[in-house]
PDB file of N, CA, C and O in Angstrom, chain B, residues numbered from 101:
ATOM      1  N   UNK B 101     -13.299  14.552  17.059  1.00  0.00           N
ATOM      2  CA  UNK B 101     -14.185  14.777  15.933  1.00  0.00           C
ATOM      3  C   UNK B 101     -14.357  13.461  15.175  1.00  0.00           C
ATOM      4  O   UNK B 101     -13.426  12.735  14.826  1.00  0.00           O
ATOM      5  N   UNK B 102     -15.306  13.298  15.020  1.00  0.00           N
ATOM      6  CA  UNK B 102     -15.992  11.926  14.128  1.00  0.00           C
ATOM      7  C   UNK B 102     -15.648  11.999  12.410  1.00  0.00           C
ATOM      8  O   UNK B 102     -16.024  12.855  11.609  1.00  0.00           O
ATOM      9  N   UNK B 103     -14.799  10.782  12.171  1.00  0.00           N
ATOM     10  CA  UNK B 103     -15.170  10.614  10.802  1.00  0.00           C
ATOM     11  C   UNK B 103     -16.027  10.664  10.108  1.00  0.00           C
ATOM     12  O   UNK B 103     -16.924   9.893  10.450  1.00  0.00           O
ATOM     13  N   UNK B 104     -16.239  11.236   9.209  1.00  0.00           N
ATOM     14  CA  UNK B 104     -17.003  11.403   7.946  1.00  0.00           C
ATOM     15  C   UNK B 104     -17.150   9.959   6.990  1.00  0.00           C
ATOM     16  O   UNK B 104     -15.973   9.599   6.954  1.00  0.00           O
ATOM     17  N   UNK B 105     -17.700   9.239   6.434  1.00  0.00           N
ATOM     18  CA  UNK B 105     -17.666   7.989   5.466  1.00  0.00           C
ATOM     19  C   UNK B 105     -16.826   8.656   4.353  1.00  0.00           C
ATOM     20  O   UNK B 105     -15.909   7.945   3.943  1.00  0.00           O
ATOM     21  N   UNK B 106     -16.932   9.742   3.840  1.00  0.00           N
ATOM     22  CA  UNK B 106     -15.923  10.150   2.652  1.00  0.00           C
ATOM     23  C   UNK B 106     -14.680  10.091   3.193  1.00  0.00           C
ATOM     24  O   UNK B 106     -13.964   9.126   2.926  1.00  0.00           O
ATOM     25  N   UNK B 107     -14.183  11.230   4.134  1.00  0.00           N
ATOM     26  CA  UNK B 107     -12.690  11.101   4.995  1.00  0.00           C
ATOM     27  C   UNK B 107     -12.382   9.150   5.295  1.00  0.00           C
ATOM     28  O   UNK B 107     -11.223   8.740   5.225  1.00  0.00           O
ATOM     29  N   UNK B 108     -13.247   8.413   5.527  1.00  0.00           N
ATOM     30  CA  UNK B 108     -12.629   7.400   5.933  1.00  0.00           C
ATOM     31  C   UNK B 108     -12.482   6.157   3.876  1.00  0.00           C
ATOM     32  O   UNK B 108     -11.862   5.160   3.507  1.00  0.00           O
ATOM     33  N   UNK B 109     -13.253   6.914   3.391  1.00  0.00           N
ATOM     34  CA  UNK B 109     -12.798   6.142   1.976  1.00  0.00           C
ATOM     35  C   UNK B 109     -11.654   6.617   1.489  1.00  0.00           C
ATOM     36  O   UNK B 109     -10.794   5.949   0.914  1.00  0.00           O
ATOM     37  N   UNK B 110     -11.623   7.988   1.752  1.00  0.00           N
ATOM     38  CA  UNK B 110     -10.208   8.859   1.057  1.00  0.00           C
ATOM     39  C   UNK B 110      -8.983   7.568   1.682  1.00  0.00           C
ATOM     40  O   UNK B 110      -8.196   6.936   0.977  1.00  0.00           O
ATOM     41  N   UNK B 111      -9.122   7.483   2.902  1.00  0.00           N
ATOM     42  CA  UNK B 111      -8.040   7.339   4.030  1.00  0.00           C
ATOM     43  C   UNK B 111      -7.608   5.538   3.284  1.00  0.00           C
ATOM     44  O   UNK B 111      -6.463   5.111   3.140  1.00  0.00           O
ATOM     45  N   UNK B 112      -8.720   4.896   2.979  1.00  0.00           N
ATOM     46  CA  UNK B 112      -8.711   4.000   2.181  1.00  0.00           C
ATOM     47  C   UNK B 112      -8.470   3.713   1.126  1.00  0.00           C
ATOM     48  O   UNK B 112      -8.249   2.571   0.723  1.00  0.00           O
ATOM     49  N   UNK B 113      -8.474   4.867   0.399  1.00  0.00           N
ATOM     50  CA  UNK B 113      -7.943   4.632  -1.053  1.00  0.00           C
ATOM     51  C   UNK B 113      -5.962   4.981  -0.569  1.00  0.00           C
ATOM     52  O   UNK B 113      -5.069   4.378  -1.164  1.00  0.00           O
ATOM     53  N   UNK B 114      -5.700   5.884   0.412  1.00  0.00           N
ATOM     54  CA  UNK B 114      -4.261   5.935   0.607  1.00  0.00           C
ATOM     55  C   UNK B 114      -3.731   4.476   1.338  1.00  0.00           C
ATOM     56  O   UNK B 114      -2.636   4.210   0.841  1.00  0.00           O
ATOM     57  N   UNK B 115      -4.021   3.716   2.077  1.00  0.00           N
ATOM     58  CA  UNK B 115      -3.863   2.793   2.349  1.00  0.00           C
ATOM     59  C   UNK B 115      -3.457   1.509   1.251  1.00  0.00           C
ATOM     60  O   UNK B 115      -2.504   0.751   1.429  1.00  0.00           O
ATOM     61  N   UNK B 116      -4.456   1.448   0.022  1.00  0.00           N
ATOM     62  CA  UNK B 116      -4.529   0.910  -0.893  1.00  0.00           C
ATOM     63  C   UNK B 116      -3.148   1.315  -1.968  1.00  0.00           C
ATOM     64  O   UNK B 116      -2.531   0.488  -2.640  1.00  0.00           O
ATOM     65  N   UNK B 117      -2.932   2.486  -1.924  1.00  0.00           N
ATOM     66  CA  UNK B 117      -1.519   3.271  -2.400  1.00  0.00           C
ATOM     67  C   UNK B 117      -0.539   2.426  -1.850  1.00  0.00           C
ATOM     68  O   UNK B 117       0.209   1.624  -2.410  1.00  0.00           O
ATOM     69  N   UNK B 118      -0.680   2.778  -0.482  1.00  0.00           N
ATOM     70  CA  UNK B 118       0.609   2.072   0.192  1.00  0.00           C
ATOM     71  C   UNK B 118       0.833   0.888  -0.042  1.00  0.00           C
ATOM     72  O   UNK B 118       2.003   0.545  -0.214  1.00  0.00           O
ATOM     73  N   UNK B 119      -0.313  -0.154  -0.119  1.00  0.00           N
ATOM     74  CA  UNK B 119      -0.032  -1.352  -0.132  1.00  0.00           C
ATOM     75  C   UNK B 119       0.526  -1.912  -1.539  1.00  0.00           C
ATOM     76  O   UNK B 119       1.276  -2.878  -1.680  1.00  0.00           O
ATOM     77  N   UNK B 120      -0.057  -1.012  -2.635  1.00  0.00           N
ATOM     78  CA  UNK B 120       0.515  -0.903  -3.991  1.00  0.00           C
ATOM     79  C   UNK B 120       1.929  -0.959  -4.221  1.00  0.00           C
ATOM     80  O   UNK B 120       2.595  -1.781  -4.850  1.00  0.00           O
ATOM     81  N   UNK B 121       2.351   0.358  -3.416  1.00  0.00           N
ATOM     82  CA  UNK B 121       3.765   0.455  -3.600  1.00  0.00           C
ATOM     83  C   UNK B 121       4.121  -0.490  -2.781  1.00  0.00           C
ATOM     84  O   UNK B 121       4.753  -1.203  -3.561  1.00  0.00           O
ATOM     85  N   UNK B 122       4.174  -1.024  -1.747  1.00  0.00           N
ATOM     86  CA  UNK B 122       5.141  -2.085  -1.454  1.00  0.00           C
ATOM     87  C   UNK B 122       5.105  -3.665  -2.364  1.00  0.00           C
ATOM     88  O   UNK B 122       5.981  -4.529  -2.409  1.00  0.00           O
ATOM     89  N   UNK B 123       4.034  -3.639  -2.890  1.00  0.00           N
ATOM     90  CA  UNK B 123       3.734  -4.745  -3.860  1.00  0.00           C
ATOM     91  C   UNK B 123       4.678  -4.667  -4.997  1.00  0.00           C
ATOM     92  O   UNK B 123       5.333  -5.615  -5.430  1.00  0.00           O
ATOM     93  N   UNK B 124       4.691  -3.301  -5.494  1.00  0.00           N
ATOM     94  CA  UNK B 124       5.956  -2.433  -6.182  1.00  0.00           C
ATOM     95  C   UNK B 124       7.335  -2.957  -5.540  1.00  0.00           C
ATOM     96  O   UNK B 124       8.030  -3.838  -6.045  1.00  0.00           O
ATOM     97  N   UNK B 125       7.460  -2.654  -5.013  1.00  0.00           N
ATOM     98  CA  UNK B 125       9.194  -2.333  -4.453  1.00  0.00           C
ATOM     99  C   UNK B 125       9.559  -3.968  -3.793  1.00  0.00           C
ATOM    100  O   UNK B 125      10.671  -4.093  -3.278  1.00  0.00           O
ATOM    101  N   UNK B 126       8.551  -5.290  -3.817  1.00  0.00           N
ATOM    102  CA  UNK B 126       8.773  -6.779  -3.696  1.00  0.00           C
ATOM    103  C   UNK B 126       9.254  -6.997  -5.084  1.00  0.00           C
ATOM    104  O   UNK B 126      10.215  -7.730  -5.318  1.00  0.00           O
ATOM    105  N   UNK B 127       8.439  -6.218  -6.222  1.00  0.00           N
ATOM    106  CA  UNK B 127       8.526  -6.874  -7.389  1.00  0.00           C
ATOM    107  C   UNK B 127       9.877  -6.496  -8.190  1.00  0.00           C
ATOM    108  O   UNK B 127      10.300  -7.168  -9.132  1.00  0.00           O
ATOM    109  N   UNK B 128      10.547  -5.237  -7.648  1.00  0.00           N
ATOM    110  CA  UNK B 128      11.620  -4.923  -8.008  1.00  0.00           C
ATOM    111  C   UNK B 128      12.891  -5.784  -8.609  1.00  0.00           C
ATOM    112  O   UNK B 128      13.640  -5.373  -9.495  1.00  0.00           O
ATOM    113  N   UNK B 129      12.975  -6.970  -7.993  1.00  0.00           N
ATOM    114  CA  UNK B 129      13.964  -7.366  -8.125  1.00  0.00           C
ATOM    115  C   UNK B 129      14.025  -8.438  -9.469  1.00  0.00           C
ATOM    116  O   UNK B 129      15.060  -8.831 -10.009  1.00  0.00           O
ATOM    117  N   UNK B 130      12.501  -8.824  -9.884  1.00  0.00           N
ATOM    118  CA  UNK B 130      12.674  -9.123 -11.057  1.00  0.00           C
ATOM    119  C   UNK B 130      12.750  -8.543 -12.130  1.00  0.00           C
ATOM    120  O   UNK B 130      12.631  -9.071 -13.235  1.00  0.00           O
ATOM    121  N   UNK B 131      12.937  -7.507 -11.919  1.00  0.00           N
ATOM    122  CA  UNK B 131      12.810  -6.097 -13.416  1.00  0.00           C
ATOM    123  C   UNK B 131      14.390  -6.229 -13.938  1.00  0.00           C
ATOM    124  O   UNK B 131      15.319  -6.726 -13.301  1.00  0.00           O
ATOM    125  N   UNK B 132      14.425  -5.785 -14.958  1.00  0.00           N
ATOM    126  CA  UNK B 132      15.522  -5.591 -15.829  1.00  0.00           C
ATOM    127  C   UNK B 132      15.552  -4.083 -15.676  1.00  0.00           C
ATOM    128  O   UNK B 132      14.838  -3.509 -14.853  1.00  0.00           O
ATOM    129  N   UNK B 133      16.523  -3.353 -16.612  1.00  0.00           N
ATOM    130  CA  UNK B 133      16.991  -2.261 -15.955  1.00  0.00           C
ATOM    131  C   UNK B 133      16.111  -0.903 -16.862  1.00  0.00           C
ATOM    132  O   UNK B 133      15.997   0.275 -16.524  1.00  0.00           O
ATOM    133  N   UNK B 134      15.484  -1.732 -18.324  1.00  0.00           N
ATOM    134  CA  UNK B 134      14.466  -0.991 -19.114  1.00  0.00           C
ATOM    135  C   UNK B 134      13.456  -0.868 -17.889  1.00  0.00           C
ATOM    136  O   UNK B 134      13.319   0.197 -17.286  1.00  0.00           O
ATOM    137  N   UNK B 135      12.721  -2.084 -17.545  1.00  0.00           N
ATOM    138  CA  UNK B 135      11.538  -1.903 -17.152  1.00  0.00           C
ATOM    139  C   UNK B 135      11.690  -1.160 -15.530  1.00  0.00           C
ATOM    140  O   UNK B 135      10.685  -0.545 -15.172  1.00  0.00           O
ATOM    141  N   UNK B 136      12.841  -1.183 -14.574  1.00  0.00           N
ATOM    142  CA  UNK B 136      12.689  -0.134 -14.181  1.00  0.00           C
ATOM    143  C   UNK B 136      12.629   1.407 -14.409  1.00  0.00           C
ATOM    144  O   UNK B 136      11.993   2.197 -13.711  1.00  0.00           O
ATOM    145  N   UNK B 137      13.231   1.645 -15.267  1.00  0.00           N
ATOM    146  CA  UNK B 137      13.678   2.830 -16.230  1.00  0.00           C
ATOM    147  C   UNK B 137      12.089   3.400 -15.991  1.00  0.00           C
ATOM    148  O   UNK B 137      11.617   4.238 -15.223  1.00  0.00           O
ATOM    149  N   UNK B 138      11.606   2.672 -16.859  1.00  0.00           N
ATOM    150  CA  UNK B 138       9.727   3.098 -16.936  1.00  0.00           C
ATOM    151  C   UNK B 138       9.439   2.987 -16.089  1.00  0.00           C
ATOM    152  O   UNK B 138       8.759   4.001 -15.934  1.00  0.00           O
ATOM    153  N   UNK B 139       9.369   2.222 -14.816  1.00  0.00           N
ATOM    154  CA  UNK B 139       8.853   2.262 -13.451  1.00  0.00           C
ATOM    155  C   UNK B 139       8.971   3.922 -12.886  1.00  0.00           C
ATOM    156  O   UNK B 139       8.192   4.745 -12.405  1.00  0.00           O
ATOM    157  N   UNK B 140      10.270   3.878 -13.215  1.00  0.00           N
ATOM    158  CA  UNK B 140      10.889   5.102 -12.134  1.00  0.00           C
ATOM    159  C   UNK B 140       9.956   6.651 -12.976  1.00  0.00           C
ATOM    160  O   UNK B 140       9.502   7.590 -12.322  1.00  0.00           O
ATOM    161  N   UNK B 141       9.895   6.556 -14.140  1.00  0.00           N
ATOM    162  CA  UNK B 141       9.697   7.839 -15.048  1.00  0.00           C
ATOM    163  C   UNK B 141       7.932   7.690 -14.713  1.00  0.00           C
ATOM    164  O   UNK B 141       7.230   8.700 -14.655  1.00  0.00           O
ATOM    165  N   UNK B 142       7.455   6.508 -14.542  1.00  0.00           N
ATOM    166  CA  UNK B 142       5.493   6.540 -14.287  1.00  0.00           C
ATOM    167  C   UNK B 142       5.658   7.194 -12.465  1.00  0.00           C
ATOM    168  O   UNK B 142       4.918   8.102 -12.090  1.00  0.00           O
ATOM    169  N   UNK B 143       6.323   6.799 -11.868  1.00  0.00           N
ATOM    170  CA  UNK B 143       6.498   7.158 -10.828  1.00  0.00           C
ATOM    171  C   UNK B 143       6.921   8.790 -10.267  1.00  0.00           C
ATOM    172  O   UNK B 143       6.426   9.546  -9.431  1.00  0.00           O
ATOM    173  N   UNK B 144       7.848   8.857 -11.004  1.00  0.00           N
ATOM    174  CA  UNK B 144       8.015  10.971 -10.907  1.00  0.00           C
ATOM    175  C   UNK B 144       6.702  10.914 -11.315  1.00  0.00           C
ATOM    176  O   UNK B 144       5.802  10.729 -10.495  1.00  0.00           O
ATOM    177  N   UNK B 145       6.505  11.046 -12.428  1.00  0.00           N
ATOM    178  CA  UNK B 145       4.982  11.638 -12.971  1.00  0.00           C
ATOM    179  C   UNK B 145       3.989  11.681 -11.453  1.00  0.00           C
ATOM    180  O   UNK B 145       3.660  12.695 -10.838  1.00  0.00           O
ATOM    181  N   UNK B 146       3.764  10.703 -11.221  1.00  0.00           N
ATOM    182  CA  UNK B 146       2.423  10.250  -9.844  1.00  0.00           C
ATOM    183  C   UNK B 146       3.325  11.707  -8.644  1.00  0.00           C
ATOM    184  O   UNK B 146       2.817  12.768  -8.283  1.00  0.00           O
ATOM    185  N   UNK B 147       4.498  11.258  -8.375  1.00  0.00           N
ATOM    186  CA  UNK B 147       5.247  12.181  -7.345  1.00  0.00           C
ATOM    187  C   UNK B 147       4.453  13.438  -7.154  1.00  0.00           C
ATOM    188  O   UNK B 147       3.838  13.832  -6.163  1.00  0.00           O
ATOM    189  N   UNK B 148       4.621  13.997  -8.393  1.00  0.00           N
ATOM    190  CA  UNK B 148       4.422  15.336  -8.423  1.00  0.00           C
ATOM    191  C   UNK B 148       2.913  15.836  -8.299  1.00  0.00           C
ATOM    192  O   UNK B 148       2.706  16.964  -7.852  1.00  0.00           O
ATOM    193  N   UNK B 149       1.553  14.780  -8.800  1.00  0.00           N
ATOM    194  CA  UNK B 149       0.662  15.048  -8.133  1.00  0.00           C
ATOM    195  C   UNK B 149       0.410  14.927  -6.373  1.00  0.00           C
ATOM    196  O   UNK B 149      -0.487  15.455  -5.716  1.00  0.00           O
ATOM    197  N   UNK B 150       1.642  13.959  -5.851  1.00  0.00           N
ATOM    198  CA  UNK B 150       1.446  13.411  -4.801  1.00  0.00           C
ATOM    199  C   UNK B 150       1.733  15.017  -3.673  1.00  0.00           C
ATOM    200  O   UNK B 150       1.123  15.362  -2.661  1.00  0.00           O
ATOM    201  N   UNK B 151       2.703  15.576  -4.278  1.00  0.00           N
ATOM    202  CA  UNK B 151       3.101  16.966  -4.013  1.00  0.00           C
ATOM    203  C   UNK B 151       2.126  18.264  -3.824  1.00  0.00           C
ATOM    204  O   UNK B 151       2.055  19.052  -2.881  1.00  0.00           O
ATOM    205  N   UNK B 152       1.012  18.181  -5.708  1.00  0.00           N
ATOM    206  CA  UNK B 152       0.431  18.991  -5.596  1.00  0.00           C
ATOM    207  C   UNK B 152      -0.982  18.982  -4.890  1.00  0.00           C
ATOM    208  O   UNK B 152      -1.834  19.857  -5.046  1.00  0.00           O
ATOM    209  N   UNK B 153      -1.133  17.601  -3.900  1.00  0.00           N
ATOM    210  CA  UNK B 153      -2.076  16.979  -3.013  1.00  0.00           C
ATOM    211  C   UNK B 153      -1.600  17.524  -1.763  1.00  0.00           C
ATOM    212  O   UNK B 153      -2.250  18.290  -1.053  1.00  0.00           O
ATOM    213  N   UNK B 154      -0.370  17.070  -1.512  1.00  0.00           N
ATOM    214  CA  UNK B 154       0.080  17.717  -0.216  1.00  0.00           C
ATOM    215  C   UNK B 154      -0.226  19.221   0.444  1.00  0.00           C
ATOM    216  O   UNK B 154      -0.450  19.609   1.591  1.00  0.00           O
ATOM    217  N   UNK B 155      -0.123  19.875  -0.867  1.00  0.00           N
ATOM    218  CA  UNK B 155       0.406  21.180  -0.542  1.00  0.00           C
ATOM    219  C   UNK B 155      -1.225  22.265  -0.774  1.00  0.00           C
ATOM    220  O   UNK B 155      -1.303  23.446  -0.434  1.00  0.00           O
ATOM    221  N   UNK B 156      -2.548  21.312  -1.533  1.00  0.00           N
ATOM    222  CA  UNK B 156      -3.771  21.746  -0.967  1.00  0.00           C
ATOM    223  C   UNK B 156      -4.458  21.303   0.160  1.00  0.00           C
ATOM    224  O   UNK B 156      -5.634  21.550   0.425  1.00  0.00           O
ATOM    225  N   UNK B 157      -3.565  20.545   0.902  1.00  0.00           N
ATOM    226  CA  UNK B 157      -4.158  19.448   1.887  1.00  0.00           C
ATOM    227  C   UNK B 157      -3.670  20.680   2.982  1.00  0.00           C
ATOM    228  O   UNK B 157      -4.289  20.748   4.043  1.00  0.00           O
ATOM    229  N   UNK B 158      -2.747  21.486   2.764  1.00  0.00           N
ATOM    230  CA  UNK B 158      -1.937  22.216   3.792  1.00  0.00           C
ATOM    231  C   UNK B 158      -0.838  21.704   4.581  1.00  0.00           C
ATOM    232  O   UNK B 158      -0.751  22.209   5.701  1.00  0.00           O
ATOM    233  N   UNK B 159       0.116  20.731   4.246  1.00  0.00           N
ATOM    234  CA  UNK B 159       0.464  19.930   4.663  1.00  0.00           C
ATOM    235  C   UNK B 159       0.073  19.930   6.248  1.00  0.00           C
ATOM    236  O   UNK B 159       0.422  18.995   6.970  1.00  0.00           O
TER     237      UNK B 159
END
């Protein structure tokens, strides 16, 4: 079955995620232990939509 241009932007904006977070998790090591603190608490927050994506996607 042939991609769609929407299915292949979606697929692109997750790609762009990924590359985010690893840009994230390089930068880790200069954080102090506040500014991970807030990292980690913006991050649950995102989780849990990431969850309620999953689970209309059907996993």
């Amino acid at each position: 079955m042939a991609a769609t241009g929407e299915l292949i932007r979606l697929i692109n904006y997750v790609d762009d995620i990924t590359t985010t977070l690893r840009r994230i998790q390089a930068s880790l090591y200069g954080m102090d232990a506040e500014e991970r603190k807030r990292l980690a608490e913006s991050l649950r927050a995102a989780d849990g939509k990431v969850h309620e994506l999953l689970e209309a996607l059907g996993r």
